[in-house]
N, C-alpha and C positions, 0 to 999 in steps of 0.2 A: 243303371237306369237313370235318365235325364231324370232331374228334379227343378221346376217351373214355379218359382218365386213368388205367392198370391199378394199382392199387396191393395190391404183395404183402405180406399178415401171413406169411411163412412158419414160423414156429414155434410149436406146439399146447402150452399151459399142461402144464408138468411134466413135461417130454420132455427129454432131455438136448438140449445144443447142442454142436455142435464146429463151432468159428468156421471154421474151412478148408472142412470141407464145403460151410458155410451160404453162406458167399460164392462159391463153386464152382458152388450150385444158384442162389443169386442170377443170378449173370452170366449163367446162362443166359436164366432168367424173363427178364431187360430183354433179350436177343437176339428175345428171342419175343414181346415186346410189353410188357411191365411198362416204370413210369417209376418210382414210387416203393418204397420198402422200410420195412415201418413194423414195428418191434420194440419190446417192452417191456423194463425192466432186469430183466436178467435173470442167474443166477447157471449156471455151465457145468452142473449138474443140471438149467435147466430152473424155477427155480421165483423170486420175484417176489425184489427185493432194493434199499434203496435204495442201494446203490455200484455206482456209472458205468462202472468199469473192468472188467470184461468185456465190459458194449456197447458199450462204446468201440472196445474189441481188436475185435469182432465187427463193427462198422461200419466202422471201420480197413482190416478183409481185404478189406472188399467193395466198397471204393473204390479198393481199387488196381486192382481186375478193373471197374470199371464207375463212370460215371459218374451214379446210379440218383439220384432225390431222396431225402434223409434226411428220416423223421422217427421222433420217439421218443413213446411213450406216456406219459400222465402216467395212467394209467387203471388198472385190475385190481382184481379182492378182494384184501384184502392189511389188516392190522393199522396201515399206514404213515398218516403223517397229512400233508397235503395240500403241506406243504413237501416231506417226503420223496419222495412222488410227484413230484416237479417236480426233485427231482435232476440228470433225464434234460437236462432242459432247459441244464446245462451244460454237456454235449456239443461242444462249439466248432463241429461241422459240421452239425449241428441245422437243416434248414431246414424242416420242417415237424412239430407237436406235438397229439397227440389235446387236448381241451379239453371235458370231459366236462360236460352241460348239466342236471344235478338227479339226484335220488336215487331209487333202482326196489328191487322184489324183484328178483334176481338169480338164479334157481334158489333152492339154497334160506338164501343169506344175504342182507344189506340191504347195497345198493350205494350208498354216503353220498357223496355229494356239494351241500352242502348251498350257499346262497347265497354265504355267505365264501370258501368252494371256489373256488366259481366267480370270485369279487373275486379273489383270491389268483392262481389258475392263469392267467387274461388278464394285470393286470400283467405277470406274468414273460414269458411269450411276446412279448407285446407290446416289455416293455422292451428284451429281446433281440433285437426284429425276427425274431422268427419266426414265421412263419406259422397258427395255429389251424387245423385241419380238429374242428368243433364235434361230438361223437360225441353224437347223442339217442337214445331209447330207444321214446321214447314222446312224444305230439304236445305237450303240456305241457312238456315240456323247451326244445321252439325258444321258447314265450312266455317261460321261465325267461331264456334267451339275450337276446331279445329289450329283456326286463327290464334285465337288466345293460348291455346296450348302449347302454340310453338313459341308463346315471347314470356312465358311462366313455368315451373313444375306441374303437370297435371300429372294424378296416379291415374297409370295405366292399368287394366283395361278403364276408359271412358265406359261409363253405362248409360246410354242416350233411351229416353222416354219419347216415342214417336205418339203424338197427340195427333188424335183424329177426333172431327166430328162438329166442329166449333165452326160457327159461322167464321168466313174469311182467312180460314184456315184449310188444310188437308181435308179430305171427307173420307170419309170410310168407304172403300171401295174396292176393290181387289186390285185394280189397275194402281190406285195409289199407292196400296200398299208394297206392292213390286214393285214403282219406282222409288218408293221413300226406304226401302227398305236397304236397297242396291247404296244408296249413298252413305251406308253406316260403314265405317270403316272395317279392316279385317280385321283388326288386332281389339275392336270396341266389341261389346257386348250391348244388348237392347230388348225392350220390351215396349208395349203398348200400353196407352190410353182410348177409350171408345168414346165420349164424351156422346150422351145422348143416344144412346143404344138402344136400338130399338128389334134386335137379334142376336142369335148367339154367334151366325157363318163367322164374321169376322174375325173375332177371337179366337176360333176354332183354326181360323185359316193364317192367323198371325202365331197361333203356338207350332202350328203343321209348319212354317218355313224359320222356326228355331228360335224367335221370340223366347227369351227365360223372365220377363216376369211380365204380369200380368195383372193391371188393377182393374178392382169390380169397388163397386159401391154405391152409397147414395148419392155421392158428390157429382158423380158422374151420370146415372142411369136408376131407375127403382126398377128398370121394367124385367120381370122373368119369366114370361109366355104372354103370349097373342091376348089372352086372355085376362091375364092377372099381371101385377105390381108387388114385388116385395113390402113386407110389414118390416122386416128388421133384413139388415144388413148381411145376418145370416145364412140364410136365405141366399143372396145372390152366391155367397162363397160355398156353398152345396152342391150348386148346382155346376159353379165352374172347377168346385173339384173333381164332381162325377167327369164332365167333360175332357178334365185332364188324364184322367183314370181310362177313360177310355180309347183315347188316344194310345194305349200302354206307355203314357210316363208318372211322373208321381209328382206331390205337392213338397217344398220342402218345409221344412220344420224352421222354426225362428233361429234354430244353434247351425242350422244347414244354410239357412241364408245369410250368419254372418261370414260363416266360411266360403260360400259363395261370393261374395260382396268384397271380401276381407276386410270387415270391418274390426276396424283395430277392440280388443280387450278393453271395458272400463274398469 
């Protein structure tokens, strides 16, 4: 049976964090189907920072309730320059790292990630054996990836993050989805981001054309019917395990997503 990679953003840019809660709502999501947990560094208001120790403390709680896969973002607007983003990455329990693939409008700033970025951000993951999940925006970005791969080692399979939803970027659409999806190489594997979800079709319609992983959360989306908004992050990952459940495939577990992933043993 396919097994579909849930991976939870659960914190929403500028929101306070209390690391007890966050791990409290974590251990649930992976009860309910979540394998991965992916956070940016974050400072306890909620807002971008590059010192480790909060997410550290924050990742710290949530490993003693759950054995969920780590990763940290090297991604976000933010003043910081591309060393400082990659902070996260010293993390010690770090096993998987957004790796963000060229520069977009972003709403309404310029999201800079320029070639060096991209030289700069592989090394480190790399050096550290951690794992890349490649965040693109726009079809141009996997050939930017692609680019880099052919004048460095990249570990193959590439796992390319198709971001939809973002002003100035991809929208969620079914038509985009067929063409962004067409430019994922054969030998890469991919999953989705909804960014502003305001339905479940898409995601339904990105797991049905073989999408293996799939983030939910509040970073991205609270919304879980016409009607109502998620209270906890839970919540959203119930509802896209039923979905996945019903598709007849399955969620995997955090030990099935390293083997998935192949993320190396700590």
């Amino acid at each position: 049976m396919r097994k579909v990679i849930i991976s939870l953003a659960p914190v929403k840019a500028g929101t306070p964090v209390d690391a007890d809660a966050l791990a409290a709502d974590v251990e649930q999501c992976v009860k309910a189907g979540a394998s991965m947990c992916h956070l940016h560094c974050r400072k306890p208001d909620g807002f971008l920072t590059q010192d480790i120790s909060y997410m550290s403390e924050c990742f710290d709680k949530i490993l003693i309730k759950t054995d969920v896969v780590v990763q940290a973002s090297t991604g976000g607007i933010s003043n910081m320059s591309i060393k400082e983003r990659c902070n996260p990455l010293q993390y010690k329990r770090t096993e998987t790292a957004s790796l963000n693939g060229g520069s977009t409008n972003l709403w309404e700033d310029i999201y800079l990630n320029s070639f060096d970025d991209i030289r700069y951000c592989s090394r480190e993951v790399y050096k550290r054996g951690i794992i890349p999940e490649v965040e693109v925006f726009d079809t141009s970005m996997i050939l930017n990836i692609e680019s880099v791969a052919a004048e460095m080692p990249y570990r193959r399979p590439i796992f390319y993050n198709l971001v939809f939803g973002h002003k100035g970027c991809m929208q969620p659409t079914m038509e985009s989805l067929a063409v962004f999806r067409s430019f994922v190489p054969k030998d890469a594997r991919w999953g989705v981001t909804h960014y502003g979800r305001d339905n479940w079709n898409f995601l339904a319609a990105a797991i049905a054309m073989g999408a293996g992983i799939v983030r939910i959360g509040f970073e991205d989306s609270y919304y879980l019917s016409e009607t109502q908004n998620a209270v906890v992050n839970y919540e959203l990952v119930e509802k896209l395990t039923n979905l996945i459940r019903s598709m007849d495939f399955d969620t995997a577990t955090p030990a099935e997503a390293r083997e998935i992933l192949n993320v190396p043993k700590r």
